[in-house]
LUMKOLDREN-884118 format. One record per residue (C-alpha): residue in three letters; x, y, z. Coordinates in steps of 0.05 Angstrom, whole numbers, plus 5000, padded with zeros to 4 digits. Each point is the difference from the previous one (the first is absolute). Example, Ala and Ser with C-alpha at 12.3 -4.5 7.8 and 13.67 -1.06 7.14 Angstrom:
BEGIN
<rec aa="ALA" u="5246" v="4910" w="5156"/>
<rec aa="SER" u="5027" v="5069" w="4987"/>
//
This chain:
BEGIN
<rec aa="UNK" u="2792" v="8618" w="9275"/>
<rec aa="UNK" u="4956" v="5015" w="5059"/>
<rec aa="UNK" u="4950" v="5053" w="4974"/>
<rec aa="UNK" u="4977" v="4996" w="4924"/>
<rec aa="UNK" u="4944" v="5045" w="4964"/>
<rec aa="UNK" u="4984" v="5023" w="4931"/>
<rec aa="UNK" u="4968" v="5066" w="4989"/>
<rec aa="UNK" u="4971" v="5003" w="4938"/>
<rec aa="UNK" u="4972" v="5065" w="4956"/>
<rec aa="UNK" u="4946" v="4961" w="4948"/>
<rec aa="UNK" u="4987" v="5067" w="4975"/>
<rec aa="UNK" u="5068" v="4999" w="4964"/>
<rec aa="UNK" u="5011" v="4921" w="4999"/>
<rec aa="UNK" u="5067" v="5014" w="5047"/>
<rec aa="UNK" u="5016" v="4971" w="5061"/>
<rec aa="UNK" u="5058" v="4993" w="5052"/>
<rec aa="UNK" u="5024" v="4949" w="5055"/>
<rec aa="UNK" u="5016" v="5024" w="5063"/>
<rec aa="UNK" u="5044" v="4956" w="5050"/>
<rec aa="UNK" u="5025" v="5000" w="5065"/>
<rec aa="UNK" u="5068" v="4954" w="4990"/>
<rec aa="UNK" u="5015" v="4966" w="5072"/>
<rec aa="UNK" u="5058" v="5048" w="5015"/>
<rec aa="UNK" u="4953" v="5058" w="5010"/>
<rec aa="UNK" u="5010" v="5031" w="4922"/>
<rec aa="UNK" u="4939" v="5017" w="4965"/>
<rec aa="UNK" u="5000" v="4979" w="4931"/>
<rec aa="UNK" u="4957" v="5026" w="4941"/>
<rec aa="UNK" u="4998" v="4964" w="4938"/>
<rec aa="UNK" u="4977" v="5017" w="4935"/>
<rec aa="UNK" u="4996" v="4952" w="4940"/>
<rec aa="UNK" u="5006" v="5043" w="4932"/>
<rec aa="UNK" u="5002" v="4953" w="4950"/>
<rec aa="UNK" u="5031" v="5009" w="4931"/>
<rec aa="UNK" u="5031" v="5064" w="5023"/>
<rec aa="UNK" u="5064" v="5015" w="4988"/>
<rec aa="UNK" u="5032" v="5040" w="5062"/>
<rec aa="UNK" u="4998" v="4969" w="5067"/>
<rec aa="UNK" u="5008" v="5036" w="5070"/>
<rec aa="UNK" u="5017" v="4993" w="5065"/>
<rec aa="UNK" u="5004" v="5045" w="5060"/>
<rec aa="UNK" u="5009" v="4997" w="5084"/>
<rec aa="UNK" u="4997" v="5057" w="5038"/>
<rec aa="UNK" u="5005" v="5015" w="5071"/>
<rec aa="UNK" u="4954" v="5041" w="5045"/>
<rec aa="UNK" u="5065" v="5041" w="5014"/>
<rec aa="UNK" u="5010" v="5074" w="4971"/>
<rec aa="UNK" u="5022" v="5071" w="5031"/>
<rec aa="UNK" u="4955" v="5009" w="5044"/>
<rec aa="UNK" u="5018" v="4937" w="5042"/>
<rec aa="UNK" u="5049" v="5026" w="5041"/>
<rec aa="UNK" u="4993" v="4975" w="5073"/>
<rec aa="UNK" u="4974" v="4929" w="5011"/>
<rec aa="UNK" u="5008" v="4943" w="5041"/>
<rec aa="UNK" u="5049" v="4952" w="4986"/>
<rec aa="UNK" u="4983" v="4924" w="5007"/>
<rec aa="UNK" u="5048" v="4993" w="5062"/>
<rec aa="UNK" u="4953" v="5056" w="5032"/>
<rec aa="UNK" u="5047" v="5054" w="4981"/>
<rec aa="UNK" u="4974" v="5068" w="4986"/>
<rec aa="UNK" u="5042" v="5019" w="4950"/>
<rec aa="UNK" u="5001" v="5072" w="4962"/>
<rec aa="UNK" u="5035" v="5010" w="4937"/>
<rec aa="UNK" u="5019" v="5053" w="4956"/>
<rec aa="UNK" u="4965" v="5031" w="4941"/>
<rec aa="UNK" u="5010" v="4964" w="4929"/>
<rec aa="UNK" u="5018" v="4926" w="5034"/>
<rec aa="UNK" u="4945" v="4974" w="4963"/>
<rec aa="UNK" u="5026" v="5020" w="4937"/>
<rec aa="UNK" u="5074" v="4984" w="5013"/>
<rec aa="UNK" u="4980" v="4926" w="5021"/>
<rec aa="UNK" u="4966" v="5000" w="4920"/>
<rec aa="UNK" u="5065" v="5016" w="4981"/>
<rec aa="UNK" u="5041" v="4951" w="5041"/>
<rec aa="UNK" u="4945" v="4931" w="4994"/>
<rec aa="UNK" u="5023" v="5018" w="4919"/>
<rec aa="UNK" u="5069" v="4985" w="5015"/>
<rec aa="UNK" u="5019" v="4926" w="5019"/>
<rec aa="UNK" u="5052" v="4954" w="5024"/>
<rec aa="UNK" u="5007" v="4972" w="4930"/>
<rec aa="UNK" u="4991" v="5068" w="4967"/>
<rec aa="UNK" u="4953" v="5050" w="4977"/>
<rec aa="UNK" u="4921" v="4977" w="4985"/>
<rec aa="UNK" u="5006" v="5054" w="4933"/>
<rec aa="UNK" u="5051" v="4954" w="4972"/>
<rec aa="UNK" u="4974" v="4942" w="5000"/>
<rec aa="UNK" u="4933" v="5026" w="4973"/>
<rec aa="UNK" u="5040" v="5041" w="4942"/>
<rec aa="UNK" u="5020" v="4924" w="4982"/>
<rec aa="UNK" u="4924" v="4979" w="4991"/>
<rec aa="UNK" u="4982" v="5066" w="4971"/>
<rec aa="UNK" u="4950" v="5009" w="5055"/>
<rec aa="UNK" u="4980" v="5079" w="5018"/>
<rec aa="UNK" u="5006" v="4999" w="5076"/>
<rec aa="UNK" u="4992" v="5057" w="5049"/>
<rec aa="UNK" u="4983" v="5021" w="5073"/>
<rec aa="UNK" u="4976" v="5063" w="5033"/>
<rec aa="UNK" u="4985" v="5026" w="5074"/>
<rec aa="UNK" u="4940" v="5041" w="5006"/>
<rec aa="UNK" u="4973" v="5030" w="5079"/>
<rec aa="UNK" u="4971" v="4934" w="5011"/>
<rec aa="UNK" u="5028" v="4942" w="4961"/>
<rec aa="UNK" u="5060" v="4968" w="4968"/>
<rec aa="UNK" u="4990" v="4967" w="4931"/>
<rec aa="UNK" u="5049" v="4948" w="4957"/>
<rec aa="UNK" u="4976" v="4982" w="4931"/>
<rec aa="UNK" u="5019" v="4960" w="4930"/>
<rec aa="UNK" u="4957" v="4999" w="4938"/>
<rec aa="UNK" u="5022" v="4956" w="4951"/>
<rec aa="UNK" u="4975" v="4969" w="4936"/>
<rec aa="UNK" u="5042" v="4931" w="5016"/>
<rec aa="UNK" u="5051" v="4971" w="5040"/>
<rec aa="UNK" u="4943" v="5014" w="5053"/>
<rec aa="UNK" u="5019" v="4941" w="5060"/>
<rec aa="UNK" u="5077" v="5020" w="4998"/>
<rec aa="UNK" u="4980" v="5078" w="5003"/>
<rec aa="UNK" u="4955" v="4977" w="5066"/>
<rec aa="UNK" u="5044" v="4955" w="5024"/>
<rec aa="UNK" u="5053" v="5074" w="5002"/>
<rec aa="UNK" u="4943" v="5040" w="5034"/>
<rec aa="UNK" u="4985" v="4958" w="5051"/>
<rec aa="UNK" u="5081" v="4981" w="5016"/>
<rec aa="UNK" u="5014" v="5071" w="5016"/>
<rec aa="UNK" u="4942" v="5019" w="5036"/>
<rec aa="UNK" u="5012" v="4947" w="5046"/>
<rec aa="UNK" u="5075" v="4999" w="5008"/>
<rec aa="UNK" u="5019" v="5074" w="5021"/>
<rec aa="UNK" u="5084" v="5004" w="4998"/>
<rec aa="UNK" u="5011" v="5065" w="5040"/>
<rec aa="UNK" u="5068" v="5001" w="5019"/>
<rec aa="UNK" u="5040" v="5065" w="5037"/>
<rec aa="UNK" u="5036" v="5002" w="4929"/>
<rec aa="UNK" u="4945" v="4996" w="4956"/>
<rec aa="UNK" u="4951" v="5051" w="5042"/>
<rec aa="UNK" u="5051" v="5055" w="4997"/>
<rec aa="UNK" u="5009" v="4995" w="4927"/>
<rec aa="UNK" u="4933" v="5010" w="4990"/>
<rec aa="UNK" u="4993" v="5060" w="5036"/>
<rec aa="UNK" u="5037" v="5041" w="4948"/>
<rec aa="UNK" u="4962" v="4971" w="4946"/>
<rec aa="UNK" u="4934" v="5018" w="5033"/>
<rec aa="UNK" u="5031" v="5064" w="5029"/>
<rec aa="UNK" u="5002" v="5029" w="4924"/>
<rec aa="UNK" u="4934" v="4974" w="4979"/>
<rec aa="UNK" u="4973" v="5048" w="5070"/>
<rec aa="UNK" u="5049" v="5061" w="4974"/>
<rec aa="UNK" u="4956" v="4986" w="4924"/>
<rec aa="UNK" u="4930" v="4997" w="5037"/>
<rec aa="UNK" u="5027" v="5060" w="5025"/>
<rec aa="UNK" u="5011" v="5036" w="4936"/>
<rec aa="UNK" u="4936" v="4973" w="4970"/>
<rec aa="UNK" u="4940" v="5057" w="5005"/>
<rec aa="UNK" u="4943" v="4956" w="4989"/>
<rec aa="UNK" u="5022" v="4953" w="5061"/>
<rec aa="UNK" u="5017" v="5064" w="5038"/>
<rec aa="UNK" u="4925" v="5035" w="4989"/>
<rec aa="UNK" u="4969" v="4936" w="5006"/>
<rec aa="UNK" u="5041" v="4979" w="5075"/>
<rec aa="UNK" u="4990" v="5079" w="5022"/>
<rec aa="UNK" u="4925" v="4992" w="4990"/>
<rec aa="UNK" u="4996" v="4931" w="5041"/>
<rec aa="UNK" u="5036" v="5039" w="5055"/>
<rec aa="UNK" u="4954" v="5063" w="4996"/>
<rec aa="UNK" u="4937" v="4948" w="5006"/>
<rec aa="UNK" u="5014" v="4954" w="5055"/>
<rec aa="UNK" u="5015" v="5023" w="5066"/>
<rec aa="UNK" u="5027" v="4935" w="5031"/>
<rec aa="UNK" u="4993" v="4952" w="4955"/>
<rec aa="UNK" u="5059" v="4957" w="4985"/>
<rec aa="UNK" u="4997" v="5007" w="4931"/>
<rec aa="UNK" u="5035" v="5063" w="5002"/>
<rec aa="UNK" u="5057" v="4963" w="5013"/>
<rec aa="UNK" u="5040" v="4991" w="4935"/>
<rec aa="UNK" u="4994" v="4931" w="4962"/>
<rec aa="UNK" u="5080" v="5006" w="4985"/>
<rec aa="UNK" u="5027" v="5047" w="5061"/>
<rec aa="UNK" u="5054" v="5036" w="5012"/>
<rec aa="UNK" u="5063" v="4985" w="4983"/>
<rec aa="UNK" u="5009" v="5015" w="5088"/>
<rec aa="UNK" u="4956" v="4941" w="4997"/>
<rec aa="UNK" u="5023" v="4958" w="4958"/>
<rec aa="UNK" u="5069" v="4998" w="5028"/>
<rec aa="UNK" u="4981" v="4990" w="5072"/>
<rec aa="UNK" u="4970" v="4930" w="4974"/>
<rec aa="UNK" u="5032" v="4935" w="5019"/>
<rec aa="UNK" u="4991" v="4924" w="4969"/>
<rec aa="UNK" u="4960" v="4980" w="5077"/>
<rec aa="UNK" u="4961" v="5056" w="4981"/>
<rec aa="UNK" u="4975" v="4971" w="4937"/>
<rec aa="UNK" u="4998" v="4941" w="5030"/>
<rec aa="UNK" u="4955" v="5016" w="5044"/>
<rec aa="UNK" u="4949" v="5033" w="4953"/>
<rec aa="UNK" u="5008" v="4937" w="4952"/>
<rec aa="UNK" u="4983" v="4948" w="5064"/>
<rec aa="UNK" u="4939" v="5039" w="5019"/>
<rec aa="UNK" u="4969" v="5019" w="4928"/>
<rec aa="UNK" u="5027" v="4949" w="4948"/>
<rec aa="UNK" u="4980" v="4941" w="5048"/>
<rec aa="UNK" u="4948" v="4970" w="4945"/>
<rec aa="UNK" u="4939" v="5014" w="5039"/>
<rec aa="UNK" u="5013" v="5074" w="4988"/>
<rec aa="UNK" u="5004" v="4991" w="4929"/>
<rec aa="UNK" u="4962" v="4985" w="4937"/>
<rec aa="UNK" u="5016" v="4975" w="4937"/>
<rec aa="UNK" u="4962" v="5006" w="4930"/>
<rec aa="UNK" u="5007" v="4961" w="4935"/>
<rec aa="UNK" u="4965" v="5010" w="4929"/>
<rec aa="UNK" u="5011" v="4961" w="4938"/>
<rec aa="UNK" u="5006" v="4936" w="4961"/>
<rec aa="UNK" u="5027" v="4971" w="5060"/>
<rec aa="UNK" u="4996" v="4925" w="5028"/>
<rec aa="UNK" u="4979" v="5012" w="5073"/>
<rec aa="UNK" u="5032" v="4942" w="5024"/>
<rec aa="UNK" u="5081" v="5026" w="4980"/>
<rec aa="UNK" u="4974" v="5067" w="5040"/>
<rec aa="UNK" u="4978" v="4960" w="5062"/>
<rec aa="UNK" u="5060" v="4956" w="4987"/>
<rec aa="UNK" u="5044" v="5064" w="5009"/>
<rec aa="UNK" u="4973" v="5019" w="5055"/>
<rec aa="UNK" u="5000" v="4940" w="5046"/>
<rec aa="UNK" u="5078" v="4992" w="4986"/>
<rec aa="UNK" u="5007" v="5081" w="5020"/>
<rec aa="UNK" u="4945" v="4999" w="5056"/>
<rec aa="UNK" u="4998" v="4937" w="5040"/>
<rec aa="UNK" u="4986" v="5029" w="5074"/>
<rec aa="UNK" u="4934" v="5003" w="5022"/>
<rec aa="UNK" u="5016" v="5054" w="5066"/>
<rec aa="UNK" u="4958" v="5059" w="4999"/>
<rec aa="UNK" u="5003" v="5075" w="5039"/>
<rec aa="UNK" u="4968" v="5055" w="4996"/>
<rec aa="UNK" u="5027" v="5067" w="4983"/>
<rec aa="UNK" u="4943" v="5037" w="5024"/>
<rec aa="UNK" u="4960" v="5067" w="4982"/>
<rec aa="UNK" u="5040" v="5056" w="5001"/>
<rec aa="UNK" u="4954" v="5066" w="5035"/>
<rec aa="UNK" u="4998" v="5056" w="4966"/>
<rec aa="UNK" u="4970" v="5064" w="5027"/>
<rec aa="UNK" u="4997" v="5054" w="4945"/>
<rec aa="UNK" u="4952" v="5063" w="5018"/>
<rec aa="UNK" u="4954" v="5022" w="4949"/>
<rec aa="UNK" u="5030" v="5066" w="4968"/>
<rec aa="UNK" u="5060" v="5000" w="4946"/>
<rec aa="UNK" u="5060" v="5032" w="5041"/>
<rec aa="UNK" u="5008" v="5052" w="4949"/>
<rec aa="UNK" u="4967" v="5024" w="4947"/>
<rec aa="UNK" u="5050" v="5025" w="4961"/>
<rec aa="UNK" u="5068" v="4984" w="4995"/>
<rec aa="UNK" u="5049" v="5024" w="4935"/>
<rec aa="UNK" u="5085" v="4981" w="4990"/>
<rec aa="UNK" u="5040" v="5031" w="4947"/>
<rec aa="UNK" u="5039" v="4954" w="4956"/>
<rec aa="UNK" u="5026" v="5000" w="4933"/>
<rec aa="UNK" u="4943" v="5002" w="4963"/>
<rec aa="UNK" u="4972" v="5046" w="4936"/>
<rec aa="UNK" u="4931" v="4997" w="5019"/>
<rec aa="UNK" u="4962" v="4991" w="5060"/>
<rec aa="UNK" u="4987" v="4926" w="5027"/>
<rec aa="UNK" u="4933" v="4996" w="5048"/>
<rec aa="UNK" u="4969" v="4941" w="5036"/>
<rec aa="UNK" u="4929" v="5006" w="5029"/>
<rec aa="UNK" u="4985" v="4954" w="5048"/>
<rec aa="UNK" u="4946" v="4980" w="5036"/>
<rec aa="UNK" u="4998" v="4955" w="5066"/>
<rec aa="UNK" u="4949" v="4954" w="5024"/>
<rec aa="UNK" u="5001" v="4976" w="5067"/>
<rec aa="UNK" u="4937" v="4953" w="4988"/>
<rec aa="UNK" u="5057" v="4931" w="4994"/>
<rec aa="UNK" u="4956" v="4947" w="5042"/>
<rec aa="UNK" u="4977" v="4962" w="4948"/>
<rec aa="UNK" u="5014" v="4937" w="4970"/>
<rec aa="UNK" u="4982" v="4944" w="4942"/>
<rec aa="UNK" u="4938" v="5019" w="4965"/>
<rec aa="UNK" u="4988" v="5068" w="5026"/>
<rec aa="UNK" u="5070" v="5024" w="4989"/>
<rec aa="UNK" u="5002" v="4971" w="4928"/>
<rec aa="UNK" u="4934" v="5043" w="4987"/>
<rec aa="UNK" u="5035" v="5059" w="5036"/>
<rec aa="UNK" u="5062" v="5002" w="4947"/>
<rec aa="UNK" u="4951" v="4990" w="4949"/>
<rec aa="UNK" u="4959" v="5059" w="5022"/>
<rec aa="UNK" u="5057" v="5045" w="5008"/>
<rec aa="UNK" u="5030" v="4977" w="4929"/>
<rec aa="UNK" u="4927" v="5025" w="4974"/>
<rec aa="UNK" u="5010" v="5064" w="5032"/>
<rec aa="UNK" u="5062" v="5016" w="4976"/>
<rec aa="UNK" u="4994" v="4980" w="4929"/>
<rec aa="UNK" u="4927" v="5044" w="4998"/>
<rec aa="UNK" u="5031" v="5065" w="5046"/>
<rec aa="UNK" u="5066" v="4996" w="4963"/>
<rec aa="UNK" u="5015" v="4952" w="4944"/>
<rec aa="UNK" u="5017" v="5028" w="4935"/>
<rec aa="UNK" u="4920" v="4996" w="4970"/>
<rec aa="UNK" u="4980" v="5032" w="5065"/>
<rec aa="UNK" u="4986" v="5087" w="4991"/>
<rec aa="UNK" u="5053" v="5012" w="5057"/>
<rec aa="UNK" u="5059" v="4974" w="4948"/>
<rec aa="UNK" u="4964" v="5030" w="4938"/>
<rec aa="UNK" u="5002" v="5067" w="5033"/>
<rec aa="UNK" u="5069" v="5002" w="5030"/>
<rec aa="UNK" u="5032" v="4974" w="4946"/>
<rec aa="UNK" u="4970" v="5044" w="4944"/>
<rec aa="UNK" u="5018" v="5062" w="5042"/>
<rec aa="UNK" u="5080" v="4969" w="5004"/>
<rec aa="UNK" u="4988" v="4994" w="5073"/>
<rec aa="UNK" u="5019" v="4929" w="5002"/>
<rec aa="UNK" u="5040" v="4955" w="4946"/>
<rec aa="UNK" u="5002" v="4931" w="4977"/>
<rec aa="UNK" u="5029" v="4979" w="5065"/>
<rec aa="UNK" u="4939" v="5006" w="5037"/>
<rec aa="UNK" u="4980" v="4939" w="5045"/>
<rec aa="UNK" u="4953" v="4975" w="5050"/>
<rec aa="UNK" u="5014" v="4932" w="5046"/>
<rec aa="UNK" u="4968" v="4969" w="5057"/>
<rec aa="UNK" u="5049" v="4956" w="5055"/>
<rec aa="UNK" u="4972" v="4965" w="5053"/>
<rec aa="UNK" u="5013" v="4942" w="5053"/>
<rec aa="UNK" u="4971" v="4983" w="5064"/>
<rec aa="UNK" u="5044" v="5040" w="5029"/>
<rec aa="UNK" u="4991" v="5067" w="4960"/>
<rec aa="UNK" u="4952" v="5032" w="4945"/>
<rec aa="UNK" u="5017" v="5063" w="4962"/>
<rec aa="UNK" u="4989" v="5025" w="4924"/>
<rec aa="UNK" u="5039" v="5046" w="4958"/>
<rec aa="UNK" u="4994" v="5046" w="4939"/>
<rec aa="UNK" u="5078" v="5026" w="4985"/>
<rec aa="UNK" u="5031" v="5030" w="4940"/>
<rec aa="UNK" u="5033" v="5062" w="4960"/>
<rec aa="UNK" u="4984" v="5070" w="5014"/>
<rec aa="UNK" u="5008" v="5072" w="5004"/>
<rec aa="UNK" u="4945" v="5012" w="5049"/>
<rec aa="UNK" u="4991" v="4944" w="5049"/>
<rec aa="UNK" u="4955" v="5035" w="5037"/>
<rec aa="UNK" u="4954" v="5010" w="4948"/>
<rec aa="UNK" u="4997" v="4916" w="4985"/>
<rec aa="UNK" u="4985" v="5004" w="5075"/>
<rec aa="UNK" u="4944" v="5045" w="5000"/>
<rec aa="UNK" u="4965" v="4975" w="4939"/>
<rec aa="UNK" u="4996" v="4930" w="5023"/>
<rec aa="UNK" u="4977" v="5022" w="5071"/>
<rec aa="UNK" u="4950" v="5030" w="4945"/>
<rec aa="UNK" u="4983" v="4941" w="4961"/>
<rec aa="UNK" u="4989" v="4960" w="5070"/>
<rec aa="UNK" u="4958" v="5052" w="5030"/>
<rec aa="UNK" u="4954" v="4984" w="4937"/>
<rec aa="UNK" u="4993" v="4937" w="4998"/>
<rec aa="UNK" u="4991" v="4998" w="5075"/>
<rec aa="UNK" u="4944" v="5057" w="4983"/>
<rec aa="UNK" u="4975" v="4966" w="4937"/>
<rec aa="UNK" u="5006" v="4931" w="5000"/>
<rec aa="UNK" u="5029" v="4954" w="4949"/>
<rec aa="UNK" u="4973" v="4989" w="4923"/>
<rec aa="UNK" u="4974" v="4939" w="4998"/>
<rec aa="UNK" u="5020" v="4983" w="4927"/>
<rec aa="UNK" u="5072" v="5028" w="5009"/>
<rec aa="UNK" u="5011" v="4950" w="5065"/>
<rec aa="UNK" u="4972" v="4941" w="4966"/>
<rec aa="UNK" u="5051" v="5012" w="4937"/>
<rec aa="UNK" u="5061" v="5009" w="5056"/>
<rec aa="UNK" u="4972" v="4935" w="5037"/>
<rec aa="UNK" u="5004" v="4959" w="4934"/>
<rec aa="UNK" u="5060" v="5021" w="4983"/>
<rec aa="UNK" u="5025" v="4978" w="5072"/>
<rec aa="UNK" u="4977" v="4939" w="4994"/>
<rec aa="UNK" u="5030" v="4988" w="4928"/>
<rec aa="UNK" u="5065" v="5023" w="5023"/>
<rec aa="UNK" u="4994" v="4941" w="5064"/>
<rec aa="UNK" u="4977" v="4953" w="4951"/>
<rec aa="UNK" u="5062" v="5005" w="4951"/>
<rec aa="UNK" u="5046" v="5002" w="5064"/>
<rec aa="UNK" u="4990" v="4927" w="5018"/>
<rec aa="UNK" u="5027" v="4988" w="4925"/>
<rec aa="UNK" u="5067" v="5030" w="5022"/>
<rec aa="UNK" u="5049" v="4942" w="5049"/>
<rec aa="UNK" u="5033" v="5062" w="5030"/>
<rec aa="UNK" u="4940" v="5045" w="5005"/>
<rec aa="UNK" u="4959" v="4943" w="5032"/>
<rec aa="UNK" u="5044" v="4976" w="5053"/>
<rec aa="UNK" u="5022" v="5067" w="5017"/>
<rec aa="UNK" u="4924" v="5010" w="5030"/>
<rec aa="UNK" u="4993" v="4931" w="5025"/>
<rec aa="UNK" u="5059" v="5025" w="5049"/>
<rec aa="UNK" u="4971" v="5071" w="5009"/>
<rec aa="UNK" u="4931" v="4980" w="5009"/>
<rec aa="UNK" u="5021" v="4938" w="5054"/>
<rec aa="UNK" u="5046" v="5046" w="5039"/>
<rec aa="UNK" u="4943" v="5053" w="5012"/>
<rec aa="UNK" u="4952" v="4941" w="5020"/>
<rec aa="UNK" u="4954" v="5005" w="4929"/>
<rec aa="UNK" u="4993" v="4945" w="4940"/>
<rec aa="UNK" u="5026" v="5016" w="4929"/>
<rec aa="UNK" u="4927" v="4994" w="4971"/>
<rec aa="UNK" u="4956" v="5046" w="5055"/>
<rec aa="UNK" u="5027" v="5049" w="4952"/>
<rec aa="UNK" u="4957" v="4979" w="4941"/>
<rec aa="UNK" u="4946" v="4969" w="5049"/>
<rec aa="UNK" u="4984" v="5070" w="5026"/>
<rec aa="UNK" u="5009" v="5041" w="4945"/>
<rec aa="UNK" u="4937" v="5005" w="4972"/>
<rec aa="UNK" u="4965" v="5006" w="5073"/>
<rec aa="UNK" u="5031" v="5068" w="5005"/>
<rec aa="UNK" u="4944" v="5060" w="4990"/>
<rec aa="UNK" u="5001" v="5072" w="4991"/>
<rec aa="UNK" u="4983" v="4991" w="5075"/>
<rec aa="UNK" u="5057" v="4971" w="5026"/>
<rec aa="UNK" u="5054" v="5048" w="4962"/>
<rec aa="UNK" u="4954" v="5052" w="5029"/>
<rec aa="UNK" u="5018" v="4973" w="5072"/>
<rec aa="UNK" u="5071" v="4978" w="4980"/>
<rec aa="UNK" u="5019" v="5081" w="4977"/>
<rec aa="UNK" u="4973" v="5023" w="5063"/>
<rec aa="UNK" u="5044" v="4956" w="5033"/>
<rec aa="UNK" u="5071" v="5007" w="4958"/>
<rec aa="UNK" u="4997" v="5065" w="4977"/>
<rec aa="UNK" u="5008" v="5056" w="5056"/>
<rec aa="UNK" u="5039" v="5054" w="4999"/>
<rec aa="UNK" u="5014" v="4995" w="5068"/>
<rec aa="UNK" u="5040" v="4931" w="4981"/>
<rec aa="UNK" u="5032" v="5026" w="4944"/>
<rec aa="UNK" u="5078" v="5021" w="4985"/>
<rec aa="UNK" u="5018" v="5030" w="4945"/>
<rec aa="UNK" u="5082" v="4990" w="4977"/>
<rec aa="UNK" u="5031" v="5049" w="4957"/>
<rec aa="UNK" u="5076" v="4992" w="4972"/>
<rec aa="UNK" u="5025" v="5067" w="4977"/>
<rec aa="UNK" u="5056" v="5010" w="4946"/>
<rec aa="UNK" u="5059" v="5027" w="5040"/>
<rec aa="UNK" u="5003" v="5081" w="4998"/>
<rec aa="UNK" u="5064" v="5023" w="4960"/>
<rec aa="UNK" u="5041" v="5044" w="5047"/>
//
């Protein structure tokens, strides 16, 4: 170990270790005692929307869309066999997903916990990409694209990304095309894996009833270099408007599917002051649109939206954007009444009473999270990659006013950044 702090929350008696292991991986530790399910997670800073970089040989190197999440699929697969198995034997739940800018394996567990790491760690170390084994994947991930492509909520959801960024390299699609995915090759992958799964491009979270010494154990036998590079900021230019404001697709659907969503170009912040923005933002939405808010009440009395209604917030330090997507026969008419609702509360101002009761409720929701191994080291590994600590969060919460949402709405919620998505039921001929 050549870095070691503890960041501590008295407020809610909880507190974390963060380390930076010799090899360059950042380590978070967090000691749950008497709880039953452990955790662990590594991610890399690696998702969609790194698609050209420089390799550590100096090579500029440009790969197609969805490599990202066809090297998840592949690092699963070893020489010995595949990770799934092995954690079926332990009864471990294990996953991993590829968002626009990460890569994430994980295991929760309630025992069997240093055999289950001692799997994670093996196969995100030891890629096996052979000719063979690459091209049998690409059918495999070839009909999980042709599903995405069949599924209307991914469909509204990826045509309203499109409409709102100009040039942003999230509109490139997490899994591709299948064009894509067949053109890749295993010096391809390994390429992407040399660059963004070298350890100091990745961090690694565990929660539980853990003995920290069989974690650091682990990773000294799977991590014993001590070589560094650095991957580098990728530029992004992005101008201000969305590039549409309305798109629509018709798919097999019986009722309309819309996405509203709303782009914010304001992504140049970091630790504190991006934990206080998410919290802001999560404020906002829960108060303009949440189901106690008069926005819902109204539409959904009048049947102009369903049960399926939802608002979300995503953000990164590469991208910010909100979203407000659901059933209905007159998409247009969500649209307009929640241009409405944020015209009035820009007008207005915010009840005072109404945003304290939202702000608790935050804050009770973050304080049961760190109860859950999953939950908990899932935000570790968020919060690291986008340069913020897990408990800013609850730090800043209650030093959000009326003020600052004031300032924040102003800020994410113009109409001029704004895309609306609409999937259509197909027209019978």
């Amino acid at each position: 170990m050549t870095n070691s702090k503890v960041f501590a929350c008295p407020v809610i008696g909880e507190a974390y270790e963060k380390v930076i292991h010799s090899s360059g991986l950042t380590v978070y530790f967090m000691k749950k005692q008497e709880k039953a399910k452990k955790a662990a997670m590594i991610a890399a800073k690696f998702g969609s929307i790194n698609y050209t970089f420089t390799a550590p040989d100096g090579r500029r190197v440009t790969v197609p869309n969805g490599t990202a999440h066809f090297l998840e699929h592949k690092l699963f697969e070893g020489e010995k066999g595949n990770a799934f198995d092995f954690y079926a034997k332990t009864g471990a739940k294990a996953n991993a997903y590829t968002s626009n800018d990460k890569t994430a394996y994980y295991f929760v567990c309630s025992d069997h916990f240093e055999e289950n790491l001692d799997v994670l760690l093996s196969f995100v170390t030891h890629p096996y990409l052979t000719k063979e084994n690459v091209e049998k994947e690409k059918g495999i991930i070839a009909q999980e694209i042709k599903m995405y492509e069949d599924e209307p909520g991914w469909q509204g959801y990826f045509t309203m990304v499109q409409g709102l960024y100009q040039e942003h390299p999230i509109r490139r699609d997490i899994a591709g095309t299948v064009e894509d995915i067949y053109s890749l090759t295993p010096e391809i992958l390994m390429d992407c894996y040399n660059t963004f799964y070298h350890p100091s491009n990745l961090v690694m979270a565990v929660v539980g009833d853990v003995d920290k010494n069989v974690v650091f154990e682990a990773i000294d036998r799977y991590f014993p270099g001590n070589t560094d590079i650095s991957v580098g900021d990728m530029p992004i230019i992005e101008p201000d408007p969305a590039g549409e404001r309305y798109v629509e697709k018709a798919m097999l659907v019986s009722r309309p599917i819309f996405h509203l969503g709303f782009k914010d170009n304001d992504t140049d912040v970091s630790g504190k002051e991006l934990s206080k923005k998410e919290m802001e933002v999560d404020i906002l939405l829960e108060y303009l649109f949440g189901k106690s808010s008069p926005f819902f009440k109204e539409l959904y009395e009048s049947g102009v939206i369903n049960h399926e209604f939802d608002c979300w917030y995503d953000l990164s330090d590469y991208f910010s954007f909100c979203v407000i997507n659901g059933e209905s026969d007159d998409p247009k008419k969500v649209e307009r009444c929640a241009f409405e609702h944020i015209s009035e509360l820009k007008r207005s101002g915010i009840d005072e009473e109404r945003f304290r009761e939202i702000r608790n409720g935050l804050y009770g929701s973050l304080v049961m999270e760190t109860d859950q191994a999953y939950s908990m080291a899932n935000r570790m590994v968020g919060n690291y990659l986008n340069g913020a600590e897990t408990f800013d969060a609850i730090e800043v919460l209650h030093e959000i006013t009326t003020e600052d949402l004031q300032k924040r709405a102003e800020k994410m919620f113009a109409e001029e950044r704004s895309c609306l998505s609409v999937i259509y039921p197909l027209k019978e001929e």
